[in-house]
N, C-alpha and C positions, 0 to 999 in steps of 0.2 A: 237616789233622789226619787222624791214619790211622783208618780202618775202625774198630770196634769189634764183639765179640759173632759173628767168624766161626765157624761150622758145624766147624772141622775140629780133631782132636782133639790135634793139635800141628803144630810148626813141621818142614817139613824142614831137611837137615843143610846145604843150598845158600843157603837162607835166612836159618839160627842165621849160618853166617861173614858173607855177605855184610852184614845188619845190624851185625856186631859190628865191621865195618871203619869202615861210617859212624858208630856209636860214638867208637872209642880209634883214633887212627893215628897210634903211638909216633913214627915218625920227623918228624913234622907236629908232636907237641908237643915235644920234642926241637929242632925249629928255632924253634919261637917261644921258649923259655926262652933259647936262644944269644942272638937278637937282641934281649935282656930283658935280658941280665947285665951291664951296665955302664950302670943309668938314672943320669942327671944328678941332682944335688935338687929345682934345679928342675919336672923332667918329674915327679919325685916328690910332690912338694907341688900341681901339679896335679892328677895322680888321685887326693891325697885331700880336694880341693876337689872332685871330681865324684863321690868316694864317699860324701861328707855328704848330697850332694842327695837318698839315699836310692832311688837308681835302677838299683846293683847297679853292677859295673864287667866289660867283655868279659875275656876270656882275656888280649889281650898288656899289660894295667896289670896284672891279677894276676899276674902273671909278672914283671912289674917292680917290683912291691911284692915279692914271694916272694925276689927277688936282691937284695934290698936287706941290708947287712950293716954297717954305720954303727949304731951303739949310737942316737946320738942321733935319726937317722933313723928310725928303728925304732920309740924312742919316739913320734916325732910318730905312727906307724903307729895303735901301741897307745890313745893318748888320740885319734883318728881312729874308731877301733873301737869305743871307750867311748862316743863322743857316738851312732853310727848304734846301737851296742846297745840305748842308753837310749831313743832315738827306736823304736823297734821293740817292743820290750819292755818298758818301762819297769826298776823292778829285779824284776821278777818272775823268780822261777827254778823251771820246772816239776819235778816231783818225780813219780818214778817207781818201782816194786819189779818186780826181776828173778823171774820162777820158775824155775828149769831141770824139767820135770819128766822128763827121759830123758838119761842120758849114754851112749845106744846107739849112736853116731854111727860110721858106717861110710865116714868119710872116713879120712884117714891123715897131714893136716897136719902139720910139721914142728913148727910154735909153737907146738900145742897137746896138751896132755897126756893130754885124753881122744881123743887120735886109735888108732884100732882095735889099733896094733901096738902099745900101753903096755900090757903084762898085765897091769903091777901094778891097772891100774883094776877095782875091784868095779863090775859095770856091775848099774845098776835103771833101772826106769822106773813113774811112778803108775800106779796105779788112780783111775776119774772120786775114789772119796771119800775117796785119800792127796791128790790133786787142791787137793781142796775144803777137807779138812781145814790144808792148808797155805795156801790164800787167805783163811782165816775167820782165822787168827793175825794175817794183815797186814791184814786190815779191821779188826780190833780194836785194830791199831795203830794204826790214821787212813788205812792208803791208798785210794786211788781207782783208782788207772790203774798197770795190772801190764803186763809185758814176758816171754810166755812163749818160752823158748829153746828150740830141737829140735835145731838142727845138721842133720843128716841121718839121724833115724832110722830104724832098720832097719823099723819098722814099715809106715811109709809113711807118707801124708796120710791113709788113714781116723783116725789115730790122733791127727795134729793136729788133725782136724777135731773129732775127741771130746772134748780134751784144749779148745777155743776155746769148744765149746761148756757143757764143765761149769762153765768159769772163768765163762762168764756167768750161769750158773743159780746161784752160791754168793749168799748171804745170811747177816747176821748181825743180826739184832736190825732195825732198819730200813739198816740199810747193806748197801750191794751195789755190784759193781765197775762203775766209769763206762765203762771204756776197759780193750780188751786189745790190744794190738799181740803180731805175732807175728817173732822169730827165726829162720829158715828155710832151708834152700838152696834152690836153683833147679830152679821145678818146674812142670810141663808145662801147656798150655792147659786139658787136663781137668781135671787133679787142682787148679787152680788155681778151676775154676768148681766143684769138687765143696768146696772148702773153705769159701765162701761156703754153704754151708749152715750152718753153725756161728753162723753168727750175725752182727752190724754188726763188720766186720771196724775194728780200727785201722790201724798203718801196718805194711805189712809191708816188712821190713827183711832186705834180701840186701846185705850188703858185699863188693863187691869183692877187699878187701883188697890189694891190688897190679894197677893197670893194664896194666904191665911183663909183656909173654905168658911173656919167658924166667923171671925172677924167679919169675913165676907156677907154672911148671911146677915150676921145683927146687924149691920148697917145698910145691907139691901133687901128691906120686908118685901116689897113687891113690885111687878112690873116684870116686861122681859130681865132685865139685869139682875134683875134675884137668882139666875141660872148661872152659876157659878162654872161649870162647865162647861153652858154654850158659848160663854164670852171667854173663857180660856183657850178653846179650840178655834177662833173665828179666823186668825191668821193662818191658820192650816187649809181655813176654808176657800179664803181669798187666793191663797197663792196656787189653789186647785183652779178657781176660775178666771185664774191669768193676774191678779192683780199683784204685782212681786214688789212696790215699795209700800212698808210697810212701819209704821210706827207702834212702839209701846209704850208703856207709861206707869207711873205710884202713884199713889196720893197719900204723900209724904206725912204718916199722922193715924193712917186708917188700923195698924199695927206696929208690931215690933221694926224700927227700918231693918236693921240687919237682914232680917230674917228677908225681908221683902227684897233688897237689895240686890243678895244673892240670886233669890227667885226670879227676878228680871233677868239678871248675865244668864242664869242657866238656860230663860226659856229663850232667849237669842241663841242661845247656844245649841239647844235643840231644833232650833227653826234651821241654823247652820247645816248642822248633821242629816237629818232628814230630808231637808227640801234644797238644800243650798245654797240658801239666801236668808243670811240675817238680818236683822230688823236695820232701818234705816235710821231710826231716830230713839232716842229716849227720852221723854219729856217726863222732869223730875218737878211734883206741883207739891206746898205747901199746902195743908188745910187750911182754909181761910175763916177766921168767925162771923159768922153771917147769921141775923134774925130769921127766924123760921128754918131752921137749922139745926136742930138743938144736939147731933153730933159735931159741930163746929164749935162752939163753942164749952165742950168737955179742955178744962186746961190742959188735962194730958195728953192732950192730942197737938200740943204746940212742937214744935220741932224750931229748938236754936239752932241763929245762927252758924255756930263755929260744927255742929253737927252735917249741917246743910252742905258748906264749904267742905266739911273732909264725904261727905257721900257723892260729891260731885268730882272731887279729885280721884278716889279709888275705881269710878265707875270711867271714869276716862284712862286711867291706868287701863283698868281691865279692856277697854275696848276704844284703843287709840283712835279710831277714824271712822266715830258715827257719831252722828248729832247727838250734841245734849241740849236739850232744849228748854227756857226756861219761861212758865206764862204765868208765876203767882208774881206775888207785891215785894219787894226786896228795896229798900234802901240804897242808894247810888253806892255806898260804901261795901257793902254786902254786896250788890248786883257786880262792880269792878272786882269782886274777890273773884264771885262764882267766876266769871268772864274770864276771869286770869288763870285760872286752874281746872277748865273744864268745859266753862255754857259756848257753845258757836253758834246758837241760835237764838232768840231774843222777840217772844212774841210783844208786838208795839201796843198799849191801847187797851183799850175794855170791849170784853164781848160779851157783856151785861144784858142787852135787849136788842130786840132787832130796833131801826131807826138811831143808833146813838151816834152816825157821824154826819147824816143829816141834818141831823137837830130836832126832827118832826117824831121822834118814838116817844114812848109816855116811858117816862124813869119808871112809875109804878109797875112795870112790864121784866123789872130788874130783880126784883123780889128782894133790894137792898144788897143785890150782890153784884158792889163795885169794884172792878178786880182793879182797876184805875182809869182815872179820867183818859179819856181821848188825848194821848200825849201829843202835841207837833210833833212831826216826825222830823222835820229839823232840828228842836231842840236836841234829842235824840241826837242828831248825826253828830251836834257839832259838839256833845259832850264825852261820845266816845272819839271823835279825833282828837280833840284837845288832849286826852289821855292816851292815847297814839294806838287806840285800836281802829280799824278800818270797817266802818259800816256796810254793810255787804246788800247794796239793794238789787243781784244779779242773780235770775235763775235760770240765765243758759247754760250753765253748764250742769244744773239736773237736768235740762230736758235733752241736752247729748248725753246723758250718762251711757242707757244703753248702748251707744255705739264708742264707750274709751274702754280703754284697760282698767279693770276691776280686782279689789282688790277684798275676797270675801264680799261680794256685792258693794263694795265701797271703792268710791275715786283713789286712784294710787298717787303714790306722794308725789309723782313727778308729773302726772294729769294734775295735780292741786297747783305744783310749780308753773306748767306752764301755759296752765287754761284759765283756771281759778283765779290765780291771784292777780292779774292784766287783766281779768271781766270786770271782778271788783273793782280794782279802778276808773275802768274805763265806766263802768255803771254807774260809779260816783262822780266822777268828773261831767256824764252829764247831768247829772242830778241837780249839783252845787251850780251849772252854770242854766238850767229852768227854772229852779224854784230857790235857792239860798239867798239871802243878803250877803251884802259884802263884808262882814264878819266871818258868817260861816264860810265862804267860799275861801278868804283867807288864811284860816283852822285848819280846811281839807285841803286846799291847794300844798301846804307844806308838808301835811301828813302824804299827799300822793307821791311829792318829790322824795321822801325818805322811802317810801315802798319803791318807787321804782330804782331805785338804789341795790335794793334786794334782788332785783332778777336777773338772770343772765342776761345777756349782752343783747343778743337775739331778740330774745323776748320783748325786751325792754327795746327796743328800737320800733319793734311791729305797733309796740303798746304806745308808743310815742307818734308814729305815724296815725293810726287810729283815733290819736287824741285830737289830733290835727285837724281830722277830717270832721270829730264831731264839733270843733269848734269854726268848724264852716257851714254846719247847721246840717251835719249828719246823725242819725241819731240809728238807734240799736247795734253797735258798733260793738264788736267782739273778735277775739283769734277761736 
């Protein structure tokens, strides 16, 4: 395991390359997908007999699951992915709200709209109490666990760190936010140990978006993120200045997926080896088409459907018990595939411009990139019970993670049994009974009686007493 907590205030530039080789070495994953592309059935039906055992699968079966292109094949993939999902998660699907509070971002990405050269963008950024006043809307709504976006702005890190640290001080009535994770680019040892001041960080989340260095560059002309190597090495950086949950991510579109695919498991995989903590989450994005954009709008950068679905299934094979996380635009039909075969996490809502749950930010501030309207987040709940998955608005048991049984840095199946899936509930139960109509409380009321079906005896008795108590008007209620 590497060092932890060194003295010096960043990485040299001998150092950022040479880590970022042992990372991604495109020609290396480049020859394992060739010797992938033609698996038998049989060798297929093997790794997903080895992927049920719930042990995760190396690079070259993901690779050969990834080349797999047989309809029926595929399927056997996806009801393969259904069983390790349900084994991992149960149907819990955690539930998340984006903030943007800055569209300053002084990178110049292709795919994206607020990249600096869009004039048409009206750029703002909060104040701590446009901040505040925009997370007291979505606590009122029922959320718990926010997703604050930065990009790269102009400001710097003192600014995220103000911005991590208001979102923790907000309060409405007795509710307050459990969890803030942050959206960021890649950012040096100092200012990484100066952001830990803000408070119990969540997961901070740097995607890649393309491991492909050439792909990379054409689509990143300028800005820090044009540094294709300092953003590859940044999770090396963070977990040197203590910060160990950690998210990666595609941007499903930027190149060849496979290729990219792969290069995500691997670089989890070397985060494993080296530092012994793999990434917490992987959030899998679609390119979206967007005006002022004009990488976005390249048709060949569209990514189907039934493609989407089998990258979501294999990358769940491959690494049974880390978030997959999903924040593009999907179809309920499509959004229920992904959910069935793989997503456990479900960003709610648009994080378009700062102001959009207020209702006081100028749309113009959007740069026309509306990832979706401001969904109710009831509608949301009561359309994943209705279809019998369990809306997961609980993030106590990330903030006990550090003190459960871990599993590869991920909650172990019997911490899922018997923390997890009683929080869920209990987190929805008082949900449905502050904010639901009597529709949705009667949607979830029945979905909660068929979960508590599922737990042992024990559990389910504690989770029952609990229930009790929050319906005598106790509220943060957990085992």
């Amino acid at each position: 395991m590497a060092p932890t907590g060194s003295g010096s205030s960043e990485w040299s530039r001998e150092r950022i390359e040479q880590t970022a080789r042992s990372i991604c070495d495109p020609p290396a994953v480049w020859a394992l997908l060739e010797q992938a592309a033609a698996p038998e059935t049989g060798q297929v039906r093997d790794i997903l007999h080895r992927a049920r055992e719930m042990k995760g699968l190396p690079a070259e079966d993901a690779a050969a699951l990834i080349a797999v292109a047989d309809e029926d094949l595929r399927q056997e993939i996806r009801d393969s992915a259904r069983r390790v999902r349900e084994t991992a998660f149960g149907r819990r699907i955690s539930l998340c709200a984006p903030v943007c509070p800055t569209n300053r971002c002084i990178n110049d990405c292709l795919y994206c709209p607020l990249r600096r050269s869009n004039s048409r963008v009206r750029r703002s950024a909060y104040t701590d109490r446009d901040l505040q006043r925009e997370i007291v809307s979505l606590l009122d709504e029922g959320h718990r666990h926010l997703v604050l976006v930065f990009g790269d702005d102009r400001s710097g890190v003192p600014y995220v760190r103000d911005m991590v640290g208001a979102a923790y001080g907000v309060r409405s009535g007795l509710r307050q936010v459990q969890r803030v994770d942050i959206n960021v680019d890649a950012l040096r040892l100092d200012e990484l140990r100066l952001l830990q001041q803000s408070g119990p960080l969540g997961t901070y989340h740097v995607f890649q978006e393309t491991y492909d260095p050439q792909s990379y560059a054409a689509l990143h002309p300028e800005g820090p993120k044009a540094d294709y190597d300092r953003r590859l090495t940044c999770h090396d950086r963070a977990l040197e200045a203590g910060v160990v949950d950690l998210g990666l991510g595609l941007l499903l579109g930027c190149h060849d997926w496979r290729f990219d695919v792969i290069a995500l498991l691997q670089h989890s995989r070397y985060l494993s080896d080296i530092h012994g903590q793999r990434a917490h989450s992987f959030t899998l994005q679609r390119m979206v088409p967007a005006p002022g954009a004009p990488a976005s709008r390249e048709p060949e950068r569209r990514l189907a459907d039934e493609d989407f679905a089998h990258i979501v299934a294999v990358v769940r094979l491959a690494s049974p018990y880390t978030d997959i996380v999903l924040s593009t635009p999907a179809s309920s039909e499509v959004r229920r595939l992904l959910v069935g075969v793989g997503v456990s996490r479900v960003v709610v809502g648009s994080k378009s411009y700062p102001g959009v749950y207020t209702g006081d930010g100028d749309p113009e501030a959007a740069g026309h990139l509306t990832i979706d309207r401001p969904r109710a987040l009831e509608r949301l709940v009561y359309r994943m019970a209705e279809v019998g998955f369990v809306p997961n608005l609980c993030a106590a048991c990330y903030v006990q993670r550090r003190r459960a049984p871990v599993v590869e840095g991920i909650i172990s199946p019997q911490v899922a049994t018997d923390r997890c899936a009683p929080n869920a509930l209990l987190a929805l139960k008082e949900y449905v009974m502050d904010y639901a109509s009597s529709e949705t409380q009667t949607v979830v009321g029945r979905l909660i009686q068929g979960e508590l079906a599922r737990l042992p005896e024990d559990v389910r008795q504690l989770t029952l007493e609990l229930m009790e108590e929050a319906e005598a008007g106790l509220r943060g209620q957990m085992l």
